[in-house]
C-alpha positions in Angstrom: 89.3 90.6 82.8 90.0 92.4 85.5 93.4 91.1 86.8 95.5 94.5 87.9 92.2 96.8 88.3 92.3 97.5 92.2 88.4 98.7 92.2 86.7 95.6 90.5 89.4 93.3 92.7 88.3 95.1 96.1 84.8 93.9 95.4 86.3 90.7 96.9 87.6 92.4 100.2 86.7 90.0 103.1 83.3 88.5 101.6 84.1 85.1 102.9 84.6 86.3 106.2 82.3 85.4 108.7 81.1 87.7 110.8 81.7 87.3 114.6 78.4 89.1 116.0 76.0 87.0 113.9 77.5 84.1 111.4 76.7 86.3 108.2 79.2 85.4 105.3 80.8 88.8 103.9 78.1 91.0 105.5 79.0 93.6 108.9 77.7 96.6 110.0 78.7 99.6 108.7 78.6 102.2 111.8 78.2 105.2 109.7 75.0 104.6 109.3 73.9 101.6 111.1 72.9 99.6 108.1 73.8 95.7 107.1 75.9 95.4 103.9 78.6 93.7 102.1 82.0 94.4 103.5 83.4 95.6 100.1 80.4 98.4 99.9 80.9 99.0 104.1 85.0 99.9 103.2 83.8 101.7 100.2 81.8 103.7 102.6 84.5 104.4 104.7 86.9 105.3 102.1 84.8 107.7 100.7 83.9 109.2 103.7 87.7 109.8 104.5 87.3 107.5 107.6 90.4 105.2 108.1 89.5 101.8 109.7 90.6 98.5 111.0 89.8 94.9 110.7 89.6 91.8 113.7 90.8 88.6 113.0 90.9 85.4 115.0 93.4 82.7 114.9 95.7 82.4 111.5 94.5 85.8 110.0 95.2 85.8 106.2 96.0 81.9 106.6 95.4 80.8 102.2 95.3 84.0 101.2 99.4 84.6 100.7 98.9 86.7 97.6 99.6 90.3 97.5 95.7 90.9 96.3 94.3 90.4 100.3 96.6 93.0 101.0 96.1 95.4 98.6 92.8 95.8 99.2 92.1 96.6 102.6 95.1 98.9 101.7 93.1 100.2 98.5 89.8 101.0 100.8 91.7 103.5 103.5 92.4 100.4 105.9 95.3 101.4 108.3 95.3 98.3 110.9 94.6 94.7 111.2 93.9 93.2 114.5 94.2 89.3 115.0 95.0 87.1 117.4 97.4 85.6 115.5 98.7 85.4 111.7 99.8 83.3 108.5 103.2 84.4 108.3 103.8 85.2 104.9 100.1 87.1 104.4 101.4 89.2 107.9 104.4 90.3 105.6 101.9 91.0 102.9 100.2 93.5 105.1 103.1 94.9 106.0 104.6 95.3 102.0 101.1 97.3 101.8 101.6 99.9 104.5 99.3 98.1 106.7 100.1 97.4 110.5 99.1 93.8 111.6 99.2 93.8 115.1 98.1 90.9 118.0 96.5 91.4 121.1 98.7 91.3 124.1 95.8 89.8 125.8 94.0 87.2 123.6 91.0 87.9 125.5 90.2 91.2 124.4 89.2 90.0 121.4 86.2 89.1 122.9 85.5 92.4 124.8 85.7 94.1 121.3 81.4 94.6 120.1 80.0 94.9 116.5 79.7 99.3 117.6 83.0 99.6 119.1 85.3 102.3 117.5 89.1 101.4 117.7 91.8 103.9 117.6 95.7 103.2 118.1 97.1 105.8 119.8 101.1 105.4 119.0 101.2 105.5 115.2 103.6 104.5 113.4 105.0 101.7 115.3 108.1 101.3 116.6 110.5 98.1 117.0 110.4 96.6 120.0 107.7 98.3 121.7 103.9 97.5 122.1 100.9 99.4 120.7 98.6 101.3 122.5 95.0 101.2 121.7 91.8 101.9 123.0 88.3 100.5 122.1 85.6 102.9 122.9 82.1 101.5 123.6 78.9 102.8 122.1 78.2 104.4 125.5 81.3 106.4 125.1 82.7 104.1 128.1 86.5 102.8 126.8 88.8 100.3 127.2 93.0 100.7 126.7 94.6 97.5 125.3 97.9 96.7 124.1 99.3 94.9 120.9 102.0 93.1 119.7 103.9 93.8 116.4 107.1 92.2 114.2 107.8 95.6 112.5 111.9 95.8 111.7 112.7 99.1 111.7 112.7 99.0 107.4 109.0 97.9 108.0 108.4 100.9 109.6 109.6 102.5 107.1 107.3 101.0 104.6 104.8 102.2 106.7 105.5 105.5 107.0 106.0 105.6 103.2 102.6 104.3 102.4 104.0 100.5 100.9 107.4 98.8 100.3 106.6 99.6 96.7 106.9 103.9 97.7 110.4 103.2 98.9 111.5 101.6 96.2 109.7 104.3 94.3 111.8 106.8 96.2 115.0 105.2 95.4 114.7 104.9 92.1 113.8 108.4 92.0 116.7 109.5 93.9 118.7 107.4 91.8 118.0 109.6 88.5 
């Protein structure tokens, strides 16, 4: 079996996620290259290609799926941010124990100015309590668009981030403890 083997368990990543732009189940576009696939192989793409990407959510991201593996493996392909309009609690801490940034749009309705060939880039990395993130969608015509999100990072979440996971800070400590 393949319980604890992050490569065979990131075959799973997203592919019962419908896609926005057309109804596919599991399938996007991978903007490297313009073609259709699976979004497992699209994230391995990116990983291997040293690109760091992000994922949109609508309403109740991560809702069922409280376990530590639909953290780890947006985490274990190179993804840095998810974008939602909302999240399941617990799966939003999940993200976060991986070194991933969940954040909300300020404005619900940018979610629907965001287009299958948009690149997204937050500009204020890593985040800090209290205070929105800036980000900026930039269109296929090189035209772009700022936006801000919301985040529930505590100042030791940010340190979780910064670190890579929860799991590098404990890491650390028991390091330090030696």
């Amino acid at each position: 079996t393949y319980r604890g083997h992050l490569e065979n368990i990131s075959g799973n990543l997203f592919i019962g996620a419908v896609n926005a732009f057309g109804g596919e189940v599991g399938v996007g576009l991978d903007t490297l290259d313009g073609s259709r696939r699976s979004y497992p192989d699209i994230a391995k793409h990116y990983g291997e290609s040293g690109v760091q990407w992000c994922a949109i959510g609508d309403q109740n991201y991560g809702e069922g799926s409280s376990r530590e593996h639909a953290a780890m493996e947006p985490r274990f392909r190179g993804g840095v941010v998810i974008f939602a309009r909302s999240f399941a609690r617990i799966h939003e801490t999940n993200l976060k124990k991986q070194g991933l940034v969940p954040l909300t749009f300020s404005d619900p309705a940018t979610y629907d100015a965001i287009e299958e060939t948009d690149r997204i880039s937050v500009l204020n990395l890593p985040p800090v309590p209290d205070k929105p993130m800036q980000c900026r969608i930039t269109k296929a015509d090189g035209s772009t668009v700022d936006f801000e999100a919301k985040h529930t990072f505590s100042p030791e979440q940010v340190e979780w981030f910064k670190a890579g996971s929860a799991l590098n800070i404990v890491r650390q400590k028991v390091a330090n403890a030696k």
